[in-house]
C-alpha positions in Angstrom: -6.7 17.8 -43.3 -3.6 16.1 -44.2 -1.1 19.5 -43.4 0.2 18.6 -40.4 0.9 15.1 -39.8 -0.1 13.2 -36.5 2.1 10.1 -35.1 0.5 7.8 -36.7 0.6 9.1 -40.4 4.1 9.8 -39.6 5.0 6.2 -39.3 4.5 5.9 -35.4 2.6 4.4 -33.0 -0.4 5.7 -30.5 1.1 6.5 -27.6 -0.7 3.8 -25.5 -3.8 4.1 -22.9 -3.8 7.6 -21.3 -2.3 10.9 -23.0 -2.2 13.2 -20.5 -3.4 11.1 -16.8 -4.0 13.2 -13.7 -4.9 13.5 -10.0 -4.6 9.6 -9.2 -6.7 9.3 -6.4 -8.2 6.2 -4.3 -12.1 7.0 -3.3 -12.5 6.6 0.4 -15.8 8.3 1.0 -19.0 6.6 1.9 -21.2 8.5 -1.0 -21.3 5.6 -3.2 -21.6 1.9 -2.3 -19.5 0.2 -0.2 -17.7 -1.8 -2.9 -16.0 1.4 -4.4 -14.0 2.2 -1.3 -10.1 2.0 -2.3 -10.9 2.0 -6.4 -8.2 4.7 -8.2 -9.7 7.1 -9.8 -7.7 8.7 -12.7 -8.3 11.7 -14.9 -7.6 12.0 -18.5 -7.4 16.1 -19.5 -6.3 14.8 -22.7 -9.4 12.6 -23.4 -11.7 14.6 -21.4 -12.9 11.3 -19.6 -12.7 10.3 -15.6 -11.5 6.6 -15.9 -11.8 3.5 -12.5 -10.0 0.9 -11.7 -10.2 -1.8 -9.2 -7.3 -2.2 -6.8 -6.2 -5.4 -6.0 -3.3 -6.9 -3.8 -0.6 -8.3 -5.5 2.2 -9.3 -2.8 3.4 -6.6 -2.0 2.3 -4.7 -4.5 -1.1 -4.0 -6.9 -2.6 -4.8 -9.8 -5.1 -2.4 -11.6 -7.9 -3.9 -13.2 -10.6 -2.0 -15.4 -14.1 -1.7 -14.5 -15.5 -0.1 -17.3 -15.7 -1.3 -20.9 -16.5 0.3 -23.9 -17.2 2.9 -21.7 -15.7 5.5 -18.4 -16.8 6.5 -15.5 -17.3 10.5 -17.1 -16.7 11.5 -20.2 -18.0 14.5 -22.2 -18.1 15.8 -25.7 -17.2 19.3 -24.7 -13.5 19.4 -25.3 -12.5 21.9 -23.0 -13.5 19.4 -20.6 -9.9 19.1 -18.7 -10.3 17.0 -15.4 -7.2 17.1 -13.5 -7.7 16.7 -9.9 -9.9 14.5 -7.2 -10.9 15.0 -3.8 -12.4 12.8 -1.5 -15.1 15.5 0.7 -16.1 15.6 3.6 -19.6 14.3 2.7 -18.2 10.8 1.4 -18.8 12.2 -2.7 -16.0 12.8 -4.9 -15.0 16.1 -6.1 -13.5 16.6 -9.7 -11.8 19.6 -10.3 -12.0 20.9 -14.2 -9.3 23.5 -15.0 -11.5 24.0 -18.1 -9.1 25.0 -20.9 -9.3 24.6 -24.6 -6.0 24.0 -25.2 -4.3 21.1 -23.0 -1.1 20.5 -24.8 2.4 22.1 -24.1 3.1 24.8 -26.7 6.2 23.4 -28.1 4.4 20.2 -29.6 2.5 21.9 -31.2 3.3 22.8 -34.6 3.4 26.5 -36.0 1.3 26.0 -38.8 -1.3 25.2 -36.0 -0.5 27.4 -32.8 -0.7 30.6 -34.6 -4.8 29.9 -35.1 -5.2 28.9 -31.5 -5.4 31.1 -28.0 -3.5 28.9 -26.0 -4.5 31.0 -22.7 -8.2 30.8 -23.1 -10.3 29.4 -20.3 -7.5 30.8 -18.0 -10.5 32.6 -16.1 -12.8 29.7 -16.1 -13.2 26.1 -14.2 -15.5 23.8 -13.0 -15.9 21.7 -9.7 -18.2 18.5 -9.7 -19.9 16.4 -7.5 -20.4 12.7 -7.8 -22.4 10.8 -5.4 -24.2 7.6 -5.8 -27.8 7.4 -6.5 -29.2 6.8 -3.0 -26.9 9.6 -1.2 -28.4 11.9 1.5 -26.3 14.8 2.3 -24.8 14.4 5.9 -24.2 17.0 8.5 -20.9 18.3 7.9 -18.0 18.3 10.5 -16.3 21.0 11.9 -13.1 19.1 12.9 -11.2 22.2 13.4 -13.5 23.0 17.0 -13.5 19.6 18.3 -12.2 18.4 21.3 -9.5 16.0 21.3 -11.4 13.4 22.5 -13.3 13.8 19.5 -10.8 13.9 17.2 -9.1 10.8 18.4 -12.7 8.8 18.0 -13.0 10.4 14.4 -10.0 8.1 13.7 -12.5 5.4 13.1 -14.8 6.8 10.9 -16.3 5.0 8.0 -15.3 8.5 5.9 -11.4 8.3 5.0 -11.7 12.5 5.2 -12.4 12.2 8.5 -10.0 10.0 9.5 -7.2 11.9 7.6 -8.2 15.2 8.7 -8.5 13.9 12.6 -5.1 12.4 12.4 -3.4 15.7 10.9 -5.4 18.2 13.7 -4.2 15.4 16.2 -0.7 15.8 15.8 -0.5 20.0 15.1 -1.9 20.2 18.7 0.4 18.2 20.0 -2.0 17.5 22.7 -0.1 14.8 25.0 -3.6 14.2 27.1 -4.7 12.2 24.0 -2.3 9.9 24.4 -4.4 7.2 27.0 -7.4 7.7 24.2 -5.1 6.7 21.5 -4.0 3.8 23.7 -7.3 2.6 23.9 -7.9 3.0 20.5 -5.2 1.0 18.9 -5.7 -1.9 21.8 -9.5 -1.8 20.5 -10.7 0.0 18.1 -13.9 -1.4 15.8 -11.9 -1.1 12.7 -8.2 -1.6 11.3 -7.8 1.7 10.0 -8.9 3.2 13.4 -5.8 1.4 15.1 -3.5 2.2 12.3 -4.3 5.6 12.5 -4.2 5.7 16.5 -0.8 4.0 16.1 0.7 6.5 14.1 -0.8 9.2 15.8 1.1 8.0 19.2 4.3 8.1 16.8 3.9 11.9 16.0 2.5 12.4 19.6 6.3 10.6 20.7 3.8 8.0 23.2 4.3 4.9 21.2 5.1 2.0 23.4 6.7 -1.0 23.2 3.8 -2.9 24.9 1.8 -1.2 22.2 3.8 -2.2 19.7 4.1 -6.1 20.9 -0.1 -5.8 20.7 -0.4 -4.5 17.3 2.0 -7.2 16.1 -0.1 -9.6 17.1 -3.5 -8.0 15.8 -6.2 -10.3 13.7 -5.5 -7.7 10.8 -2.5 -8.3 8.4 -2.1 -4.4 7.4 -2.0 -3.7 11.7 0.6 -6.1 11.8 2.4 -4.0 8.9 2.2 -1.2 10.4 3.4 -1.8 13.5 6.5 -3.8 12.3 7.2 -0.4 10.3 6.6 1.7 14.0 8.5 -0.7 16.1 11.7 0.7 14.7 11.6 3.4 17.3 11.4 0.7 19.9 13.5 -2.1 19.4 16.5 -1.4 19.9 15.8 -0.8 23.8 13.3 -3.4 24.2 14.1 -7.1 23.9 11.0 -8.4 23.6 10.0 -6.5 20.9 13.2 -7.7 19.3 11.7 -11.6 19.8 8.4 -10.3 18.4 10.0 -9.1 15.3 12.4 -12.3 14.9 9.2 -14.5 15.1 7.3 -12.7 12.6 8.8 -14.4 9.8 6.6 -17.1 10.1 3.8 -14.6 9.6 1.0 -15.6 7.3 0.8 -11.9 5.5 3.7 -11.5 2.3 3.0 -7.9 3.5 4.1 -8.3 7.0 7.0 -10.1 6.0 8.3 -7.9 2.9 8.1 -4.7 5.7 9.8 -6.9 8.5 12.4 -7.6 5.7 13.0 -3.3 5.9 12.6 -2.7 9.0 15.4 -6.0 10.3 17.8 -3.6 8.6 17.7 -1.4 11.3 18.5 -4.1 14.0 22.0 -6.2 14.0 23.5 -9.4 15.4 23.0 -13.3 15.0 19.1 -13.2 15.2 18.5 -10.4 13.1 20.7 -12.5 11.0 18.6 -15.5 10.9 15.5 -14.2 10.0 17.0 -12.2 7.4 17.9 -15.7 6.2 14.2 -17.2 6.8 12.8 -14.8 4.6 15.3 -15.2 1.6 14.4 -19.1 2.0 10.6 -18.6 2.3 10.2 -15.5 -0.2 13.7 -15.3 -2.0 12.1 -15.5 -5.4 10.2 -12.1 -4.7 12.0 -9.5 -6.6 10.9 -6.8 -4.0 12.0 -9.1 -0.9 14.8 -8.9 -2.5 15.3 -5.7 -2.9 14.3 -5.8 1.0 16.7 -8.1 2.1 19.4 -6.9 0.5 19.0 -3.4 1.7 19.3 -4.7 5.5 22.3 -5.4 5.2 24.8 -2.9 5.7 26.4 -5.2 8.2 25.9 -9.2 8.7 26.1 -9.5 5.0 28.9 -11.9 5.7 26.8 -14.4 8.4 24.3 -14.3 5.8 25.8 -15.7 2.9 27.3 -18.5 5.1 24.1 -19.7 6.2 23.0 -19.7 2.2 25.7 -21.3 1.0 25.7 -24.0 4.0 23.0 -25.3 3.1 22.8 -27.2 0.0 19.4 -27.0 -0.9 19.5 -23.4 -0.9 23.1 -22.8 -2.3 22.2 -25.3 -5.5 19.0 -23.4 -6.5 18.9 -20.9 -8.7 17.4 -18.7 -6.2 19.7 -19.3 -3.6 23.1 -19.0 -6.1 21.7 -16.0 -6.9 21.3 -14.5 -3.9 24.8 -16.0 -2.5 26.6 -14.4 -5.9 24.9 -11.1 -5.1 25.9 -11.2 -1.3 29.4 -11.6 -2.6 29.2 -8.9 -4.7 27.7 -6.7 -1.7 30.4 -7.8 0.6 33.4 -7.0 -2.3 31.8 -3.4 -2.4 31.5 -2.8 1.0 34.7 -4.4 1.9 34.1 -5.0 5.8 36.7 -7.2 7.0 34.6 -9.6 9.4 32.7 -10.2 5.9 35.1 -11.1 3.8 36.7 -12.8 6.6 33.3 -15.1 6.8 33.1 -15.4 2.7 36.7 -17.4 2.9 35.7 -19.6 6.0 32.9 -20.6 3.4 34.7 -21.0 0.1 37.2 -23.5 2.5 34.6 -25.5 3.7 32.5 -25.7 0.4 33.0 -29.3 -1.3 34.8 -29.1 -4.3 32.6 -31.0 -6.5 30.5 -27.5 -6.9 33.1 -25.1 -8.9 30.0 -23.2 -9.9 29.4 -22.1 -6.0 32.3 -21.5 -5.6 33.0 -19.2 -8.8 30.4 -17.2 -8.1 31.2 -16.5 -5.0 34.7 -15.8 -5.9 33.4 -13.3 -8.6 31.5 -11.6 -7.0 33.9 -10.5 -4.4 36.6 -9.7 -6.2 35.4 -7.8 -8.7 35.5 -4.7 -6.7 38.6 -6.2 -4.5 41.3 -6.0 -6.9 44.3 -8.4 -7.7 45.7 -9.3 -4.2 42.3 -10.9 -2.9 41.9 -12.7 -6.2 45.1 -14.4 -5.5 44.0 -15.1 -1.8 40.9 -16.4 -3.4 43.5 -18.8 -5.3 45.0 -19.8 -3.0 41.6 -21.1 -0.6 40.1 -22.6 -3.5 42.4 -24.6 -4.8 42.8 -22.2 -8.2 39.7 -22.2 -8.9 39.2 -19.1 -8.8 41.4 -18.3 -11.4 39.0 -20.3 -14.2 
């Protein structure tokens, strides 16, 4: 006691909640109760523990909260207890997968003085595999997904058990079986459950059957994450089909942040005055989202130019912070892509911008020719009156 020093005797700090997490995995089975479905579980080899947390939505993305205090969902006092992978089964239970080791830690952190007492390959022949299943659980017949027709498969899509519907999807599309594609049709029209139509809508993608009629149906689905998904898999249809084009343009006004943020992505793949538009909807509705933004701005290899005009015209937008911010970023965008019709669009605006609101204009000016160089600068002058020389 007292040889080697650990971090904290040497001055530092624990290093914080886990020290060695492993195998994040969300529980889809049906083995325990219902509310589980979609918690993380998370390993700890270092800890020898199995730790939960609730999932929640958080825009578009999630907040972890944890269930368990003062206490985990596994732990154990053996300390070659090392669980470091999850599987959800084929029976609904989760599996935990124990390498079973006595040593965990990397060789080189430990130190000498220590290492030279310790085997650091033993357990190397040994591991574990566990089982948990709630209280009540009855051991189901187990699939053989593998011989099924594809008729079969195509219904499994549905099923309550997230192995099922995973390992139907993947046999789905190594078969390559084109008859399935009027099932799958059927399915994403009308299927009992949300994850059945997602998972019938990307199985028409890697069958090469999705629609745009299907497509125009999903969008309009009762389920926000159908929507999603089908905004993400119109990509492969909207550039041929104007209606799904409408759809799309329309869908800023959706009541999902989810639906938007992913419509915000997939507009980047689309060009022209409407695209446009609802690129500026969304910067006006969500603009203070740091991942909309992130969104937004990455739609816009081209129309960066219309864009900032329609900020920057209007003077609600262009005198919040928000909407400055986005203008001086746009600016900055358009100076590093240096598209002509772009900067062509930035000076229409700096001209017609009232003078009264130097700080608009300066940040506009800035951010465009900081990657232009001298002779722009000086063009800049010239439109603004000098101010962008200040």
């Amino acid at each position: 006691k007292g040889i080697v020093p650990g971090v904290v005797e040497g001055g530092g700090k624990p290093a914080g909640y886990f020290t060695g997490a492993t195998g994040i995995t969300i529980f889809r089975g049906t083995a325990w109760p219902a509310e589980f479905q979609g918690w993380a579980i998370v390993g700890d080899v270092g800890s020898n523990l199995v730790h939960r947390k609730r999932i929640e939505e958080k825009g578009a993305s999630y907040v972890a909260t944890r269930v368990d205090e003062k206490s985990e969902l596994l732990t154990s006092s053996d300390i070659w207890f090392r669980p470091a992978q999850f599987a959800n089964a084929p029976d609904g239970a989760l599996y935990v997968v124990d390498m079973y080791r006595e040593t965990i830690e990397h060789p080189l952190s430990l130190p000498p003085v220590i290492k030279k007492h310790l085997d650091l390959t033993s357990g190397r022949d040994r591991g574990r595999i566990y089982r948990i299943v709630g209280k009540d659980f009855q051991q189901p017949p187990l699939p053989r997904l593998g011989d099924a027709t594809t008729a079969t498969l195509v219904t499994t899509l549905g099923h309550e058990n997230g192995w099922h519907r995973e390992t139907a999807s993947r046999l789905i599309y190594e078969r390559q079986d084109h008859s399935a594609i009027p099932l799958l049709e059927i399915l994403a029209r009308s299927g009992s459950t949300a994850e059945g139509r997602i998972h019938a809508l990307h199985a028409l993608e890697g069958l090469g059957g999705i629609s745009s009629e299907i497509i125009l149906r999903a969008t309009r689905d009762s389920h926000p994450r159908v929507r999603e998904h089908a905004v993400r898999l119109s990509e492969s249809v909207a550039a041929s089909s104007a209606q799904v084009r409408e759809q799309l343009y329309s869908m800023v006004d959706d009541d999902a942040f989810r639906v938007r943020y992913q419509l915000a992505f997939t507009l980047g793949e689309l060009s022209g005055p409407s695209r446009n538009q609802a690129l500026v909807s969304l910067v006006k509705r969500d603009g203070s989202d740091g991942l909309m933004r992130v969104a937004v701005m990455s739609s816009l290899a081209e129309g960066a130019g219309d864009v900032l005009a329609e900020l920057a015209n209007d003077a609600t937008v262009r005198k919040s912070n928000v909407g400055r911010s986005y203008v001086t970023s746009l600016a900055a965008q358009i100076g590093k892509q240096q598209r002509g019709d772009d900067i062509a669009a930035v000076l229409r605006v700096l001209g017609a911008l009232p003078q009264q609101e130097p700080e608009t204009i300066q940040a506009i000016v800035q951010g465009l020719a900081a990657k232009q160089g001298s002779d722009l600068a000086l063009q800049l002058a010239a439109v603004t009156g000098g101010q962008a020389e200040r």
